[in-house]
C-alpha positions in Angstrom: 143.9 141.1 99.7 142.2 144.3 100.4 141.5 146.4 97.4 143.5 149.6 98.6 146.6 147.1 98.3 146.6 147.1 94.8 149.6 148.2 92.6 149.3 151.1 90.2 147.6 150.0 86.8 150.0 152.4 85.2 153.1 154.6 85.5 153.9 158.3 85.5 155.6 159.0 82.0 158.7 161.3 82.7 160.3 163.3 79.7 162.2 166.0 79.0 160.1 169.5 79.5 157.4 167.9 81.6 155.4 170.4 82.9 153.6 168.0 85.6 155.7 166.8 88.6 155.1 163.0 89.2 156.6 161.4 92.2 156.5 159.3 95.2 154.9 160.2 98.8 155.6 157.8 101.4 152.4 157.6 103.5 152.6 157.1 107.0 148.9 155.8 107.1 150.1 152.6 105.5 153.6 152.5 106.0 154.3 152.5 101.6 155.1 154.9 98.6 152.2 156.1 97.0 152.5 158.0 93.8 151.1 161.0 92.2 151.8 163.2 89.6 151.2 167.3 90.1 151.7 169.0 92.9 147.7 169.4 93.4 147.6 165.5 94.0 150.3 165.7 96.1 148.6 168.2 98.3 145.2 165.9 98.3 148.0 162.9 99.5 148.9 164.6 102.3 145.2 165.6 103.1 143.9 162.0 103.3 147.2 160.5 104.4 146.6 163.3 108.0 143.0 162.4 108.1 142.9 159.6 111.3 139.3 158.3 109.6 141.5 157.1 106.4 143.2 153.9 106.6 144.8 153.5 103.0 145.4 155.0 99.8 146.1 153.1 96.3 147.2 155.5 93.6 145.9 154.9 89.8 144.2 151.7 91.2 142.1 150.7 88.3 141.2 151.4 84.5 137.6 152.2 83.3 136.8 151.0 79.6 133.5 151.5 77.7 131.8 152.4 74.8 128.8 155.4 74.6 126.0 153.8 72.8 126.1 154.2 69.3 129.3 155.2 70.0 132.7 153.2 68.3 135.6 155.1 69.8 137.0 152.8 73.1 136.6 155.8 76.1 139.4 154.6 79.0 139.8 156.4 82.5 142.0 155.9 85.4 141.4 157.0 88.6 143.6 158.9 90.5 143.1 157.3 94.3 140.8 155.0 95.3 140.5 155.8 99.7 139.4 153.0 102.4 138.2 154.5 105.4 138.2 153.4 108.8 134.7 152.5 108.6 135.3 150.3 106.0 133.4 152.4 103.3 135.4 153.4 99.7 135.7 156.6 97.9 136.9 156.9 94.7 138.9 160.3 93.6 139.7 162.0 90.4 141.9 165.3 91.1 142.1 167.5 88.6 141.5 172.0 89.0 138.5 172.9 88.2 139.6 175.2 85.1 141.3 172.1 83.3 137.8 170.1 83.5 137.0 169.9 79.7 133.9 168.2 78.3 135.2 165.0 77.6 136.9 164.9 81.0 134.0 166.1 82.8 132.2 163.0 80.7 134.3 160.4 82.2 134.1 161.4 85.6 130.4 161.6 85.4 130.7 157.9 83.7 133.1 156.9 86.7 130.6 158.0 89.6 127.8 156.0 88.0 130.6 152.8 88.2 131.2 153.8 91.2 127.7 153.6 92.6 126.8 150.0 91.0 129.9 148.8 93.7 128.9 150.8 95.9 132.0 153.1 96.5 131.4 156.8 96.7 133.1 159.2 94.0 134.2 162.8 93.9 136.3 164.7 92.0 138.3 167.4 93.5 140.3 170.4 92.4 142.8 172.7 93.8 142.9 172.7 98.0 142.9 176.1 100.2 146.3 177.1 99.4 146.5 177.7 104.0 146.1 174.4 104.4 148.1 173.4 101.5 151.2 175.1 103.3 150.2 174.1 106.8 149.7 170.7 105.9 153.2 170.4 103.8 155.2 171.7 106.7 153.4 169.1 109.2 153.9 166.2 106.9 157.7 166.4 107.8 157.2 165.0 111.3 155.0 162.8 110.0 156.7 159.7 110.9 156.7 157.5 113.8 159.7 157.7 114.8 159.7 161.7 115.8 157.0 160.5 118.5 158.4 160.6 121.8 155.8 159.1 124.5 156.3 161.5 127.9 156.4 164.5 125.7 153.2 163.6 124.1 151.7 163.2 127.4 152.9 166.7 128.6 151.5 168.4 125.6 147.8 166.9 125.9 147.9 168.5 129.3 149.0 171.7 128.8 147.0 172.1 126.0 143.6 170.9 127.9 143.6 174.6 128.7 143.8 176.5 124.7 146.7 178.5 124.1 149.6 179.9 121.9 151.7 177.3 120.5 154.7 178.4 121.6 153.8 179.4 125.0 152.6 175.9 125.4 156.1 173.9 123.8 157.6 176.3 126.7 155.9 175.3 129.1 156.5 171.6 128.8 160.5 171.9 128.0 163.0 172.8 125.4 161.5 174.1 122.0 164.1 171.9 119.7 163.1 168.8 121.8 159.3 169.7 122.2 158.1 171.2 118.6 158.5 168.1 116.8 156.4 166.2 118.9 154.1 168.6 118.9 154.0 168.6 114.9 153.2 165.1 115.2 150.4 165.6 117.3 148.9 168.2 115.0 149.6 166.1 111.6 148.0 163.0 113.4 145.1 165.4 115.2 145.4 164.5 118.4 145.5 168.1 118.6 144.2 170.5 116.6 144.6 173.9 115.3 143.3 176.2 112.1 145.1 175.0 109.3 142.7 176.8 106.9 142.4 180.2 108.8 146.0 180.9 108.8 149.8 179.5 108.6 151.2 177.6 111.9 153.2 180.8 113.9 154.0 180.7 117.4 151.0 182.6 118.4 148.5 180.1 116.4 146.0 178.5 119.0 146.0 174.9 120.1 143.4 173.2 122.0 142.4 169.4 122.5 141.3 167.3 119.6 137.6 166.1 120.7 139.5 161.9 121.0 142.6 163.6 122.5 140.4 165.6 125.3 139.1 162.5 126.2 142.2 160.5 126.4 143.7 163.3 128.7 144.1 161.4 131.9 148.1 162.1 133.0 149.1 164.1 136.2 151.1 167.5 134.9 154.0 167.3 137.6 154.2 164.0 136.7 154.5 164.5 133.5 157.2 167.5 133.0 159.5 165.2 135.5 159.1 162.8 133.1 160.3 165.1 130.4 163.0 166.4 132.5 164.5 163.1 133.2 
């Protein structure tokens, strides 16, 4: 069993007044809930789970236990992701804002990089993503699913989009909005095309142009393509 298959080593506590907001975010990188507990992790979730180099995603994967020399207090730290990507190399991720990093906090994540290293996993702790891409990304994670992927539509987009242009202009262009925007969501959340997500927030004027794979994979005929769409 890989390692990114493992369960949680713990679960969110959920109480009265809870100022956190722990949940589950079903990832369509693997197909299964992962969990996460702030709305900062959630946003980092979505992040990896639209990156196309990330193949999986295990939330609170393992626990950290050790002693400081001299020391007699127990020190424990859990992880908040542990990441496989698609070249088969590890990273390791706490998440946590940069202004709640205390001493002892910013101890164990030092203490969890060096454990990290001896396996040979990368580490990094992250804090608080551009609140752009934030949005863009949250909006785009609702047609992240499979199922909103319709084949001769896809095709029809990568063509009129070899050429860069408005976003809207291009959806026109290949048929009815309502039928063509959530394909084209897709396409963006999976980045077989691409647009600025950290520059500004999706409108119809914002620019789309071929993903470097997606430019390659271009091959279909345009006439052929919107008669497919049309029938």
């Amino acid at each position: 069993m890989s390692f990114e298959a493992v369960g949680q080593v713990r679960g969110f506590p959920s109480y009265r007044g809870q100022r956190n907001f722990p949940g589950w975010y079903w990832a369509a990188t693997s197909a299964e809930l992962v969990g996460y507990e702030s709305w900062v992790e959630l946003s980092h979730l979505m992040r990896l789970d639209a990156d196309p180099e990330v193949i999986g995603v295990a939330s609170q994967p393992f626990r950290l236990s050790w002693r400081y020399p001299g020391g007699r207090r127990r020190i424990k730290h859990t992880p908040d992701y542990f990441v496989r990507r698609r070249d088969g190399r590890a990273m390791v991720l706490d998440v946590r804002p940069d202004e709640l990093v205390g001493p002892e906090d910013a101890a164990k994540f030092a203490a969890t990089a060096v454990a990290c290293v001896r396996v040979g996993w990368g580490y990094e702790r992250v804090g608080v993503i551009d609140p752009v891409l934030a949005a863009n990304l949250r909006w785009l994670s609702g047609y992240r699913h499979p199922r909103v992927r319709r084949e001769p539509v896809v095709e029809c987009l990568r063509e009129v989009f070899v050429q860069p242009q408005g976003l809207l202009a291009g959806v026109r262009a290949v048929g009815d909005p309502i039928a063509v925007l959530p394909v084209l969501f897709h396409l963006l959340w999976r980045q077989e095309l691409a647009v600025d997500l950290v520059g500004e927030r999706l409108s119809a004027a914002t620019v789309v142009h071929p993903a470097p794979i997606a430019a390659r994979e271009a091959e279909s005929d345009a006439s052929t393509c919107w008669a497919s769409v049309a029938g």
